[in-house]
C-alpha positions as CSV (number, residue, x, y, z in Angstrom):
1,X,5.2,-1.8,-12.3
2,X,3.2,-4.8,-13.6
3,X,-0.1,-5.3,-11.3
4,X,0.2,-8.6,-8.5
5,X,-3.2,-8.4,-8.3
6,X,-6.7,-8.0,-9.5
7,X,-9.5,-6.9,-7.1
8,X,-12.8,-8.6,-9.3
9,X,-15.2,-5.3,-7.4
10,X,-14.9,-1.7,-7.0
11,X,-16.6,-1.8,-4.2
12,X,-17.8,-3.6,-1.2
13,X,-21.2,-3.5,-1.1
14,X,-23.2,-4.5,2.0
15,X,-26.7,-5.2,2.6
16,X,-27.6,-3.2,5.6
17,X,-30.3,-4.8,8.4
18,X,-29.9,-3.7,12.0
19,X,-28.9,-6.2,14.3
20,X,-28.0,-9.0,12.6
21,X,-24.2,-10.1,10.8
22,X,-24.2,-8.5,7.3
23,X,-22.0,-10.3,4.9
24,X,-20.6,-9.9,1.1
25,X,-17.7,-11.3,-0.7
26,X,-14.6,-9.7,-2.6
27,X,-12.2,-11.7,-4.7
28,X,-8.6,-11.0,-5.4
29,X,-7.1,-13.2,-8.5
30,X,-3.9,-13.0,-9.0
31,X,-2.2,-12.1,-12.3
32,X,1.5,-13.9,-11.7
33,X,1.8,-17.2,-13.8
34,X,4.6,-18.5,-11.7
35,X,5.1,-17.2,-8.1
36,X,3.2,-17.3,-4.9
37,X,2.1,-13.8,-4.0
38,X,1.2,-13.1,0.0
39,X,-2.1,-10.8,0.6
40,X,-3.2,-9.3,3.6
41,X,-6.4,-7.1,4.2
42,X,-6.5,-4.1,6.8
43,X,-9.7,-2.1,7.8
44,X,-10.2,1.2,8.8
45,X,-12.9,-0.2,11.6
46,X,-11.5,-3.5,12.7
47,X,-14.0,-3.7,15.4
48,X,-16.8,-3.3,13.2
49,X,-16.1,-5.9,10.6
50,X,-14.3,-9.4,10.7
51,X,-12.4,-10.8,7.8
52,X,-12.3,-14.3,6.5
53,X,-9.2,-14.8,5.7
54,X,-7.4,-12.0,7.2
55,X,-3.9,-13.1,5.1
56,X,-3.0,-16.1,2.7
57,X,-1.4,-16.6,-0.3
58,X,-2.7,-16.9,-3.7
59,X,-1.2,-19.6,-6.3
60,X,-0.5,-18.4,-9.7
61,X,-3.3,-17.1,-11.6
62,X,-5.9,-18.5,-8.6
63,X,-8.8,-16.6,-7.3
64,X,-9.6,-16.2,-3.5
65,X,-12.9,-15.2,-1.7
66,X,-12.7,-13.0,1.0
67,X,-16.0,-12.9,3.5
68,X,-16.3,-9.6,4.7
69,X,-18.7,-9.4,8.2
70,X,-20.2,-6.7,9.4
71,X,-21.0,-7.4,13.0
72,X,-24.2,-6.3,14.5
73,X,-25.0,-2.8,14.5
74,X,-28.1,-0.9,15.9
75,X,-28.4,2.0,12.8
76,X,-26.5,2.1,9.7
77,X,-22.9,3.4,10.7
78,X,-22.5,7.1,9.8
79,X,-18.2,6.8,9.0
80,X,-17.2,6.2,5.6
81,X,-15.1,2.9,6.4
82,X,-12.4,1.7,3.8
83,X,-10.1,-1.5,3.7
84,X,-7.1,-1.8,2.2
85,X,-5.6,-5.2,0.3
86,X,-1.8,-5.7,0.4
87,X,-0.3,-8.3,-2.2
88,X,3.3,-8.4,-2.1
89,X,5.7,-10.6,-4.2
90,X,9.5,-10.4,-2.8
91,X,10.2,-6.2,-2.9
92,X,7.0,-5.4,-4.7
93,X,3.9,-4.2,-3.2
94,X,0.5,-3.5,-5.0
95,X,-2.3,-1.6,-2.6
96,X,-5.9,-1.3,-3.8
97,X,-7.9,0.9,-1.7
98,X,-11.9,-0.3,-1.4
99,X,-14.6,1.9,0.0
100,X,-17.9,0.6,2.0
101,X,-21.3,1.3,0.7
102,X,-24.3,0.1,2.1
103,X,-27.9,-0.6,0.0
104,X,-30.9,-2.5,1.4
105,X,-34.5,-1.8,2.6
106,X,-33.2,-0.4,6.1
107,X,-31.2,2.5,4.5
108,X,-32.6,5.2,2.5
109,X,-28.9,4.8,0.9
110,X,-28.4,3.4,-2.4
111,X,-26.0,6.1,-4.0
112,X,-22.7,6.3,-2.6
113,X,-19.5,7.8,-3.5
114,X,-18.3,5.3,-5.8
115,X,-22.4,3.8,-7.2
116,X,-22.8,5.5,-10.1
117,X,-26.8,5.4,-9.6
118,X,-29.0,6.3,-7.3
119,X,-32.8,5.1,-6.8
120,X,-36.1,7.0,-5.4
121,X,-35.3,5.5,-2.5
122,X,-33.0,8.1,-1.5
123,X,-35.8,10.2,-1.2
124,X,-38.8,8.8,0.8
125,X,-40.2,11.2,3.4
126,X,-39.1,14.4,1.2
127,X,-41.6,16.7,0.6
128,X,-43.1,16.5,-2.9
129,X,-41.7,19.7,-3.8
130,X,-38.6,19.2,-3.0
131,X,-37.8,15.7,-4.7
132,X,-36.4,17.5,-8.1
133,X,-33.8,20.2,-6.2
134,X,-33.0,16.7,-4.6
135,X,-32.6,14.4,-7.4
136,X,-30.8,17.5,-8.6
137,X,-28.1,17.7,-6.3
138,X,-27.1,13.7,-6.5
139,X,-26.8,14.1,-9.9
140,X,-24.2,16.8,-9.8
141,X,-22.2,14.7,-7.3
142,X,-22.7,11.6,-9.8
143,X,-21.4,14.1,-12.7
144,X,-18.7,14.8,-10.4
145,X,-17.6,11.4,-9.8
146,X,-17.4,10.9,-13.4
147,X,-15.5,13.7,-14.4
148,X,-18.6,14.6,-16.8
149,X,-18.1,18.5,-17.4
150,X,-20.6,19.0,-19.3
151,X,-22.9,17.7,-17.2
152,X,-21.5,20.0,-14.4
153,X,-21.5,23.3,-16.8
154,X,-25.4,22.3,-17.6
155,X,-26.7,21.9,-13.6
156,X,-24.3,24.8,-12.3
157,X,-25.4,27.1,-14.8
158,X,-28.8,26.6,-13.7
159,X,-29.0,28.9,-11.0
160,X,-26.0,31.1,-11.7
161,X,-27.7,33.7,-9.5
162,X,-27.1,31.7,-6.6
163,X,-24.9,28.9,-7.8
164,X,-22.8,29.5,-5.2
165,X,-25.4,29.4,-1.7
166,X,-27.1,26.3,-3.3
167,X,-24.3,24.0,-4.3
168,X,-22.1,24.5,-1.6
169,X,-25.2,24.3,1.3
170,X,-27.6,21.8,-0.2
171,X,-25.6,19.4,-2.6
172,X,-24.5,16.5,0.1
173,X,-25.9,13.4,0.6
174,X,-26.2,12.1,4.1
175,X,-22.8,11.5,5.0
176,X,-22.0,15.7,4.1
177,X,-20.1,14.5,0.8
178,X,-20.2,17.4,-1.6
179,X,-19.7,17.2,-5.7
180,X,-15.8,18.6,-5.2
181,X,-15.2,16.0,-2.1
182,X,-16.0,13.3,-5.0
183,X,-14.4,15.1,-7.9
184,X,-11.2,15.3,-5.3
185,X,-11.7,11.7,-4.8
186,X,-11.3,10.4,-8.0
187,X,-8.9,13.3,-9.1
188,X,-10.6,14.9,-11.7
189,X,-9.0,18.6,-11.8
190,X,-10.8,19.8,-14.4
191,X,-13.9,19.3,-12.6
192,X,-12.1,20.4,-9.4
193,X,-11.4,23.9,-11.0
194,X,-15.3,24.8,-11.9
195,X,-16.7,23.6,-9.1
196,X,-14.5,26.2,-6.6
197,X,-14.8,28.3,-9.4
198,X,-18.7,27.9,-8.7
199,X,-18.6,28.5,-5.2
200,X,-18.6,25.0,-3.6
201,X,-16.3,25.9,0.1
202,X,-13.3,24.0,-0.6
203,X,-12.9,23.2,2.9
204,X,-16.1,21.7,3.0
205,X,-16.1,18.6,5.6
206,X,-18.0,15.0,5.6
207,X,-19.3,13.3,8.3
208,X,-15.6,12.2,9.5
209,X,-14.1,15.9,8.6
210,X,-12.7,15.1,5.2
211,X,-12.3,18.1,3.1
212,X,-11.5,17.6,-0.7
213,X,-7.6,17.6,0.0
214,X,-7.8,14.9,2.5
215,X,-9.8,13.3,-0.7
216,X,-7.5,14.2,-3.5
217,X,-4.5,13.0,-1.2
218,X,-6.5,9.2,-0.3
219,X,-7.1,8.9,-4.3
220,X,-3.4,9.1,-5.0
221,X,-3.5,12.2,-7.1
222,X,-0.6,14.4,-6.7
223,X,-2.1,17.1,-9.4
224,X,-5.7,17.1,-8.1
225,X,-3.9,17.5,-4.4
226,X,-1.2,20.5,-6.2
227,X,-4.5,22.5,-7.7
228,X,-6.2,22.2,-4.2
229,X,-3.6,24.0,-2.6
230,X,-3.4,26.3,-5.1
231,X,-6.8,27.8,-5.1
232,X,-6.3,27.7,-1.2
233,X,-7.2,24.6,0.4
234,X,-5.7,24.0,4.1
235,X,-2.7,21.5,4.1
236,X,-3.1,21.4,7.6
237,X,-7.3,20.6,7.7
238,X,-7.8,17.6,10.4
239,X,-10.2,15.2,10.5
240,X,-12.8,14.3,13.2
241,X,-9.5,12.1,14.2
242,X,-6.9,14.3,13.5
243,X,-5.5,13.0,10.5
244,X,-4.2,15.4,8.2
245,X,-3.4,15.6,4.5
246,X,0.3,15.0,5.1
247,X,-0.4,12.0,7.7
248,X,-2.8,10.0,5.2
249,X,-0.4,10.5,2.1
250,X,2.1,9.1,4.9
251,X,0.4,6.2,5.9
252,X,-0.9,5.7,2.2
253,X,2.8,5.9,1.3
254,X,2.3,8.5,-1.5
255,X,5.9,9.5,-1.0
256,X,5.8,11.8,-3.9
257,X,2.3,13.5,-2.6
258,X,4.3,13.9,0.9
259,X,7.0,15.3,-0.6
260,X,5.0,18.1,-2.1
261,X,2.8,18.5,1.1
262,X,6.2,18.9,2.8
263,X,7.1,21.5,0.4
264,X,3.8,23.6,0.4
265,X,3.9,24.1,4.6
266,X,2.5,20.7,6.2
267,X,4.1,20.1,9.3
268,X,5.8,17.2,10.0
């Protein structure tokens, strides 16, 4: 199906200062030359952000702004928050799925699941001798987001001796995201395969109690979630909230990842 929509970021990206309103734009253009498409935007933490506007409609080929808020918070918020843009045009229905990242000077946060940088920031207050293991670990979950294998053959071969213990215990950043949550994410199997193969725990858990299947599953991938279950992972892993694999492809409406949930042992 032919795309309604175009979301102009991958990302919303907030500037993070405690205590005060933090806002950033999207914009959503539409691609239709001749019909109105209807929009509508969702949050996984409506009481955390405000948008402006919630729903509208977009003229052919027009662009719309959306202000996203985020209202006052004391500390940077620890969840990995998400929003989700609906454009429909009569029966069809285009989702795009946006995650949150935050960068500023009250964070030391400026890598992030889908940033493929990261700055020295990341590691003021670490001892000097640890800043290279450090830098060392982002970059394997960067390689992982990327689907760079040789990149990932290079750093895991490294320490083959204990690959294993330090990959799957020290490779997180803040939030607890490991290399194979991110390779999950964005559905690289390849990358997937080696990195169990290395040892990461596949049922490894964020900071919300994602593991990489929840991961593969919210990235739409029905052969990155197939390879997880192969090489073992839990189809019925919860989150800090209870979700499982089966109820996110559900309310995702992966039908076709459902289906093969279904079929593997999720309960209904």
């Amino acid at each position: 199906m032919a795309k309604l929509v175009e979301i102009m970021e991958d990302e919303i990206l907030i500037e993070f200062k405690p205590m005060i309103k933090c806002r950033t734009e999207i914009h959503v253009r539409s691609l239709h030359h001749t019909d109105i498409i209807t929009f509508k935007v969702q949050s996984t933490a409506p009481s955390r952000f405000h948008v402006t506007p919630p729903a509208g409609l977009l003229h052919p080929l027009s662009t719309v702004a959306l202000r996203i808020t985020l209202r006052p918070q004391p500390e940077l918020p620890t969840s990995t928050d998400r929003f989700l843009i609906r454009a429909s045009l009569d029966s069809k229905t285009q989702d795009t799925k946006l995650r949150v990242s935050y960068t500023g000077p009250s964070t030391y946060r400026d890598f992030s699941y889908f940033n493929p940088l990261f700055k020295t920031s990341a590691y003021i207050n670490k001892p000097e001798e640890l800043i290279e293991e450090t830098a060392e670990e982002m970059v394997l979950l960067v390689a992982a987001r990327r689907g760079d294998i040789a990149k990932l053959q290079s750093l895991l071969k490294k320490k083959p001796a204990v690959a294993g213990v330090s990959v799957s215990t020290h490779s997180k950043d803040q939030y607890d995201t490991t290399a194979l949550h991110c390779a999950a994410l964005k559905g690289h199997r390849e990358a997937v395969s080696m990195l169990v193969a290395f040892g990461i725990e596949i049922e490894s858990q964020d900071v919300e109690g994602h593991t990489a299947l929840h991961l593969a599953v919210e990235g739409g991938s029905l052969d990155t979630t197939e390879m997880l279950i192969n090489l073992g992972a839990d189809v019925e892993a919860k989150t800090n909230r209870g979700a499982t694999p089966l109820r996110m492809a559900r309310s995702m409406g992966y039908a076709h990842i459902e289906h093969l949930l279904t079929s593997r042992g999720a309960s209904i």
